[in-house]
BATORZA-747640 format. One line per 5 residues: number of its first residue (from 1); for each residue x, y, z of C-alpha. Coordinates in steps of 0.05 Angstrom, whole numbers. Example, Ala and Ser with C-alpha at 12.3 -4.5 7.8 and 13.67 -1.06 7.14 Angstrom:
REM BATORZA-747640
1	246:-90:156  273:-21:143
//
This chain:
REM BATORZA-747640
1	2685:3261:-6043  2689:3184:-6047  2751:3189:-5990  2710:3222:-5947  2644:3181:-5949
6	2691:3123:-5942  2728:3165:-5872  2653:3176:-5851  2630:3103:-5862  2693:3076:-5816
11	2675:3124:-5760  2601:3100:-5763  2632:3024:-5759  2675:3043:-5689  2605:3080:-5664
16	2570:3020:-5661  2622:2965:-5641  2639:3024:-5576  2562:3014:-5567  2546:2943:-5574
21	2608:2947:-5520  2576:2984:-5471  2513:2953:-5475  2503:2904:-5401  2492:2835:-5406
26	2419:2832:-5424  2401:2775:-5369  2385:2821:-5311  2402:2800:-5233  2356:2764:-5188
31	2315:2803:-5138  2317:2785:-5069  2254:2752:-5036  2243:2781:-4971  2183:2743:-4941
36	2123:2702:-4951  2065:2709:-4912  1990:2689:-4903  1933:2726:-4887  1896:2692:-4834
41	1831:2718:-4858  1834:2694:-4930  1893:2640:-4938  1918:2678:-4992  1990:2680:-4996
46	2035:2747:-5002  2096:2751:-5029  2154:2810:-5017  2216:2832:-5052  2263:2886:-5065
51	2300:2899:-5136  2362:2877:-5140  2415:2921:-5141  2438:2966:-5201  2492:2931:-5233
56	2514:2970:-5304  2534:2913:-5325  2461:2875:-5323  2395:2911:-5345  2343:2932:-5303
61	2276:2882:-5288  2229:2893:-5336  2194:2861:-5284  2189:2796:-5243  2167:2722:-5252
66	2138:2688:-5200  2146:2612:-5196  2097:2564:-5149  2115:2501:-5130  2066:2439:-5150
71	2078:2365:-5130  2053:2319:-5178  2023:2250:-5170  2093:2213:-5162  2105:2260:-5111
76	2157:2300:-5155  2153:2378:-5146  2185:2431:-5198  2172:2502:-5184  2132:2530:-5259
81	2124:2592:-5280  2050:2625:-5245  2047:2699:-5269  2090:2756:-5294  2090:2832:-5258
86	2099:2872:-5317  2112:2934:-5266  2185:2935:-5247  2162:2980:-5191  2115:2933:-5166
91	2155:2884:-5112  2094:2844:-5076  2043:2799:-5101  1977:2778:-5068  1956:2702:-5096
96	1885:2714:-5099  1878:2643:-5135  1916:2608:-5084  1891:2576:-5004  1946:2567:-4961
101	1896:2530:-4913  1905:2467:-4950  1972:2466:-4944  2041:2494:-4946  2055:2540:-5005
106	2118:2550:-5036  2147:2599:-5086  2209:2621:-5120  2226:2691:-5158  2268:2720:-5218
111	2272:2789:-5256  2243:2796:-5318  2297:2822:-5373  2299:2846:-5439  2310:2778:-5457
116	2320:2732:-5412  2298:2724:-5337  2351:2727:-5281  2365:2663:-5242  2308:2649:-5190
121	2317:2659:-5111  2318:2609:-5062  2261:2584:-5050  2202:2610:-4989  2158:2571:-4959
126	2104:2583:-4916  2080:2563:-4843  2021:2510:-4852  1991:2510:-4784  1952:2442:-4755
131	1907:2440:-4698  1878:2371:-4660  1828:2365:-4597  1855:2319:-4535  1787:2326:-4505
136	1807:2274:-4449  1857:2330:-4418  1815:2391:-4451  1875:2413:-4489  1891:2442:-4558
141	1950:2420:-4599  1973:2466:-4650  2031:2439:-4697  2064:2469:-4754  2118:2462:-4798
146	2177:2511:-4802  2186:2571:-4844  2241:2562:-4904  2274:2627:-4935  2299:2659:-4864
151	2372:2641:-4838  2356:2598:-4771  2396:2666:-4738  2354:2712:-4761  2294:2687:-4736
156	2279:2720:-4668  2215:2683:-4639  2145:2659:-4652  2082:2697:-4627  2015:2651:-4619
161	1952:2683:-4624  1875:2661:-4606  1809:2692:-4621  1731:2669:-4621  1716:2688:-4683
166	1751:2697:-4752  1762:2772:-4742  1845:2750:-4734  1863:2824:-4720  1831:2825:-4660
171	1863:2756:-4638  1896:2761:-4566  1979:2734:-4566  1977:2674:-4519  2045:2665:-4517
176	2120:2678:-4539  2166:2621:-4556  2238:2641:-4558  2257:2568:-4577  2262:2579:-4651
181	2259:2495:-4658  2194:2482:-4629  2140:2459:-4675  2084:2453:-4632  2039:2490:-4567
186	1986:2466:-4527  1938:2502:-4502  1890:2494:-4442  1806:2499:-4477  1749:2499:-4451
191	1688:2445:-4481  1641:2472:-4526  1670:2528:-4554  1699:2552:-4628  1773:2581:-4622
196	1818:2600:-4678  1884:2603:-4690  1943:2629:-4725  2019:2633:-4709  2075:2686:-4728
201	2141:2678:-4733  2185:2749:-4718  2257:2762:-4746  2305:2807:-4739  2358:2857:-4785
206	2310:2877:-4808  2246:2866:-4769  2206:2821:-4809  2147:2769:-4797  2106:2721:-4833
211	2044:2690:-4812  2002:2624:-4815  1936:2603:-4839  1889:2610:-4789  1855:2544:-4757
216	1788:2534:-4733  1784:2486:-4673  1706:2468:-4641  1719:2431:-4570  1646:2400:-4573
221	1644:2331:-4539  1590:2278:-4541  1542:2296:-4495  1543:2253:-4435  1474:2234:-4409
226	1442:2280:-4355  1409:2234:-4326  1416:2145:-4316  1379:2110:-4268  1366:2034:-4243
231	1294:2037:-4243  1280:1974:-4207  1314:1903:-4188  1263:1845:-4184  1283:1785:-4157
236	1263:1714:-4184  1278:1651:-4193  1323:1652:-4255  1356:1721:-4225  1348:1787:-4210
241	1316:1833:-4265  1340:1901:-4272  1309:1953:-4305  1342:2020:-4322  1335:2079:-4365
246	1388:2124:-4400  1375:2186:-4423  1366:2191:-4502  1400:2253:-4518  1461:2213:-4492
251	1515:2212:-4552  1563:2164:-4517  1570:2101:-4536  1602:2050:-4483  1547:2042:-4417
256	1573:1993:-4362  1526:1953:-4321  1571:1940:-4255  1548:1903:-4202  1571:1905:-4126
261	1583:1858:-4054  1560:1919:-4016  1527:1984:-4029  1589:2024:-4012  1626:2022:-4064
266	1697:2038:-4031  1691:1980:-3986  1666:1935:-4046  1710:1958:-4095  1742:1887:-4100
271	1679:1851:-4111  1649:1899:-4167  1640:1858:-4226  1626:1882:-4294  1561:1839:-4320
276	1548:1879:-4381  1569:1926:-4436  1533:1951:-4483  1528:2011:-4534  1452:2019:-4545
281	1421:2077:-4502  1358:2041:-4516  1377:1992:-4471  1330:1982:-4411  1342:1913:-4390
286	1388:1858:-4356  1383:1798:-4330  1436:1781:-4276  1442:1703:-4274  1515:1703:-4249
291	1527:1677:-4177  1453:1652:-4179  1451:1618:-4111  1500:1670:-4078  1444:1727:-4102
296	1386:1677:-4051  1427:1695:-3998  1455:1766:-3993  1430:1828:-4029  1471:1853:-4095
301	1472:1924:-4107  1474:1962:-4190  1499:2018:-4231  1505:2044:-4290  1566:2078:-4311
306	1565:2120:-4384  1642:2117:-4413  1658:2179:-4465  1718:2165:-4509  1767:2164:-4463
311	1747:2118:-4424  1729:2154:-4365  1666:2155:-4327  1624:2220:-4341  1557:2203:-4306
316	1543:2143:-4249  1465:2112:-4236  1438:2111:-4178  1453:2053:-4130  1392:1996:-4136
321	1397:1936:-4093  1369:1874:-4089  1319:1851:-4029  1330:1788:-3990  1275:1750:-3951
326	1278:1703:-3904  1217:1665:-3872  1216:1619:-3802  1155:1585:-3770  1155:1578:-3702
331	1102:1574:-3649  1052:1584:-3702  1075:1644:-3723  1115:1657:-3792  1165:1716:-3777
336	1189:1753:-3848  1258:1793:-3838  1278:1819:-3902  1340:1870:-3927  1327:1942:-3935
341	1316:1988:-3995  1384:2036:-4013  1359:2101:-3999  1412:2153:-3976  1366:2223:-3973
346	1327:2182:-3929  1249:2183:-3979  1196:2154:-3948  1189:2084:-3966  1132:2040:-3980
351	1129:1959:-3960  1086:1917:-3996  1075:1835:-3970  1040:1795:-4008  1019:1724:-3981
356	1004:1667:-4032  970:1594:-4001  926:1541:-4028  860:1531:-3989  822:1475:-4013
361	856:1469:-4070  850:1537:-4088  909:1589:-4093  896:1661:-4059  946:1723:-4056
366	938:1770:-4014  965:1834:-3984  973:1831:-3917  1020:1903:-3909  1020:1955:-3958
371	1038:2023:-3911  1098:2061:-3900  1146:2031:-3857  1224:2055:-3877  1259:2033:-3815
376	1228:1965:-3791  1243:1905:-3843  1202:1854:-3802  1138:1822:-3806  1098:1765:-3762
381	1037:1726:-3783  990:1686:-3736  981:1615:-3761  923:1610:-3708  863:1637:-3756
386	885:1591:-3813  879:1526:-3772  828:1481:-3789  803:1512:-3847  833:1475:-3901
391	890:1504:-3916  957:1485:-3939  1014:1472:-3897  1061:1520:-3956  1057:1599:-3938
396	1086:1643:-3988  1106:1707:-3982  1143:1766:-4023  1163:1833:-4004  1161:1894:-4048
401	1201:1963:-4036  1193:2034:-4067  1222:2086:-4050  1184:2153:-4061  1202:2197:-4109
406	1229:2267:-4099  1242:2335:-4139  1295:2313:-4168  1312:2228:-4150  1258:2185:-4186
411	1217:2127:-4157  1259:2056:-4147  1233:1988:-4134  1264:1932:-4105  1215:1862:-4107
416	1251:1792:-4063  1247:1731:-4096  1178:1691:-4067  1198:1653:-4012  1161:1599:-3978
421	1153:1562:-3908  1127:1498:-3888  1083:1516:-3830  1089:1448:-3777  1008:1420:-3768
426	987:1410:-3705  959:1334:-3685  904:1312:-3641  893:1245:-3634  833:1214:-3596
431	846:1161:-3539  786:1111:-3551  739:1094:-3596  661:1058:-3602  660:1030:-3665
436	593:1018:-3653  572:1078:-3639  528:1110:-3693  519:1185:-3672  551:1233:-3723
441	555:1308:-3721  607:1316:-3661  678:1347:-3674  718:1275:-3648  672:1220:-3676
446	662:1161:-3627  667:1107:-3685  729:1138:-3718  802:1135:-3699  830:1192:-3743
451	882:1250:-3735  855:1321:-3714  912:1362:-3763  907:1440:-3763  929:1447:-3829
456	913:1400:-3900  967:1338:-3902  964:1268:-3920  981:1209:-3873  988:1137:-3867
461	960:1100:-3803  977:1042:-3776  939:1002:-3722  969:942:-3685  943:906:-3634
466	978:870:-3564  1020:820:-3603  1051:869:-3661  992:845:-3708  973:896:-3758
471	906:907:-3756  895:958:-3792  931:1015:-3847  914:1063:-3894  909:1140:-3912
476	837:1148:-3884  812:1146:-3804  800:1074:-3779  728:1042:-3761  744:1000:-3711
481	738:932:-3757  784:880:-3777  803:863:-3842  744:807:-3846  691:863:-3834
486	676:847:-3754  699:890:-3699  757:891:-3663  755:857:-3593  758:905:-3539
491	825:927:-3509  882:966:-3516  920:982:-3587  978:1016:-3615  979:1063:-3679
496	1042:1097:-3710  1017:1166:-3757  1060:1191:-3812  1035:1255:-3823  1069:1290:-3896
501	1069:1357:-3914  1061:1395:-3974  1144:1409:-3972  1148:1335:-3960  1160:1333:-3890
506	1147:1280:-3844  1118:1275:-3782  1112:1222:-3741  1070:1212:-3676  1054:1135:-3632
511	1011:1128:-3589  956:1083:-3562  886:1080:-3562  825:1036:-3529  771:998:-3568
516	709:1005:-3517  641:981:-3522  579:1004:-3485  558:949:-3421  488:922:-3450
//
């Protein structure tokens, strides 16, 4: 009985060593990690696998380990353990705790195994997908990086896709690259609109593809202004004034202030100069002292040009011009020719003259024209009623334009600079003179030697008699007496007048004259 318990015992002992032989390895193989992809909608990566194959001498997977990739703060990334499937018959994974639209995701897998896990796969890595706005040439410029875990000749070709909302499904394919190295497409948008979206790269043996995050890309520009205009250009002294207006929903930020030789601006493009830039679309003023005395003589024409971010124009002003007077005297008569008013759709426009003189030592301004008148730019004014009636010998004038406003043009106003003339006083000058007589009352006193002038001036006389003798000089008319109080002896004298004018002018007139006296 003890032999045979010992026999049984020995056969027990070559059981056991036959099946601790036969037992596999108990590290299990690695599965194989067939894609990564996004979903658009969500950003939450999916992962796909298949088993690996059975191998008697390696256990099944009790399941699989998934591994994520993380980047720490010295920029050192490791791939750590993220979750277990406990379901060997489970072979994808949905990270619901993960966004792919921050940034690439990568992961890594291995088969769970009665004790130890297999080796992990090579690593995948999925397609982060970037989107910019050129909105100077209206394009979108999608960029991405490329998809690691696919052998560069398996990959067939990427697909692009666009929608208008974030239903992705329903996207449209734009286009098909076959270039399997190209990492970015441009696209053709239109302003003001919302696009998304997402790319997908397609491979082959076996038919495969794995998809980006989706992007969101809003083409909304600052809005350019609807409207600018040069409201008016007044003309003084220290320069010409202009006054504009830009309209405040404007969101651009660079307004340009141009001024040109000519209102054409083709043929002036060479004398355009750039007076002021600003950023304000508060802004409603300038004043324009450059070429001061070149701006007296010929009119200067304005803009305003809004600037978006590229630097290109998006809305021009209207064209506002300066107006140039000009004033001659002649034959009594001062003759105004001034510039016209820019005004290409032809309004109706209204000239306004004022006239500014001193009578008596009093100024008065007056309008002597305030009518429609578009096409003549010419004005004459009689001297003849102002003669003699104590006024000034200085006739200002300034010219106002405005062109009417229309539906859709506003109202502009262009004002000259006030310009003034020194109107040339007639003389009279008597030929005799009673000093003794005493009647008073007449227009050309008998006892008085003194200038008729048509207009206010001061003078100096001076009387001489036959031998060059000065006899007589001062500002006032002359009596007829010497300088010791008696009269003159009858005869013949000679007198020189210097008339001057309020613009400093001289005038000078000779003559001669006769002292008479009554026969007793």
């Amino acid at each position: 009985m003890k032999r045979l318990q010992v026999i049984l015992h020995l056969i027990c002992i070559v059981l056991i060593s036959v099946a601790v032989q036969a037992q596999p390895d108990g590290k299990p193989l690695k599965p194989t990690f067939t894609y990564l992809t996004i979903n658009p909608g969500t950003g939450q990566p999916q992962l796909f696998w298949a088993p690996p194959a059975f191998d008697p001498e390696h256990p099944n997977p009790t399941g699989y380990i998934i591994y994520k990739q993380y980047v720490d703060n010295l920029g050192n990334n490791d791939y750590h353990e993220w979750t277990t499937i406990n379901d060997p018959s489970t072979l994808s994974y949905i990270d619901i705790a993960s966004n792919a639209n921050t940034g690439s995701v990568s992961y890594t897998l291995a088969s769970a195994g009665p004790n130890d896990p297999s080796e992990q796969t090579s690593p995948h890595t999925s397609i982060f997908l970037t989107v910019s706005y050129d909105s100077c040439q209206n394009k979108a410029v999608l960029e991405w990086n490329k998809y690691v875990g696919w052998r560069n000749i398996d990959i067939s070709h990427y697909n692009i896709y666009v929608g208008n909302d974030t239903n992705w499904q329903n996207f449209q394919k734009l286009d098909t690259l076959l270039n399997k190295t190209l990492t970015s497409f441009t696209y053709i948008v239109e302003p003001f609109r919302d696009y998304y979206f997402y790319i997908e790269l397609e491979r082959v043996n076996p038919t495969l593809a794995t998809r980006s995050n989706m992007v969101t890309l809003n083409t909304k520009r600052a809005l350019r202004p609807m409207y600018m205009r040069v409201d008016s250009v007044i003309a003084q002294e220290n320069g010409n004034h202009i006054h504009f207006i830009i309209d405040q929903n404007s969101e651009l930020t660079t307004y340009k202030l141009v001024r040109w030789e000519q209102k054409d601006s083709v043929q002036s493009i060479f004398s355009a100069k750039n007076l002021y830039t600003f950023s304000r679309k508060t802004t409603d003023y300038y004043l324009d002292t450059a070429n001061a005395w070149a701006a007296r003589t010929r009119p200067f024409h304005y803009k305003l040009d809004a600037y978006n971010g590229c630097n290109a124009v998006t809305t021009t002003s209207n064209l506002g011009n300066s107006t140039i007077l000009r004033v001659s005297h002649k034959n009594s008569q001062n003759k105004l020719v001034w510039s016209n008013i820019n005004n290409p759709h032809n309004l109706s426009v209204n000239w306004k003259i004022t006239r500014e003189v001193t009578q008596n030592g009093a100024t008065l301004a007056e309008v002597i024209f305030n009518g429609i008148n578009p096409n003549d730019t010419t004005w004459v004014d009689d001297m003849k009623p102002f003669e003699g009636q104590g006024y000034s010998t200085i006739f200002c004038y300034q010219v106002e334009g405005t062109v009417a406003a229309s539906a859709d043009i506003a109202e502009f106003k262009s004002r000259s600079r006030k310009i003034c003339v020194d109107v040339t006083p007639d003389i009279v000058m008597p030929n005799a003179i009673d000093p003794s007589d005493t009647r008073s009352g007449t227009i050309y006193p008998r006892n008085i030697f003194a200038p008729i002038v048509s207009f206010n001036a001061t003078y100096t006389l001076t009387i001489y008699n036959r031998w060059g003798q000065i006899v007589y000089q001062g500002n006032e008319g002359w009596n007829g007496k010497l300088s010791n109080g008696t009269f003159a002896p009858e005869g013949a004298y000679v007198y020189r007048l210097e008339l001057q004018t309020q613009d400093a002018q001289n005038l000078v007139k000779t003559g001669s004259l006769t002292v008479i006296y009554p026969r007793k």
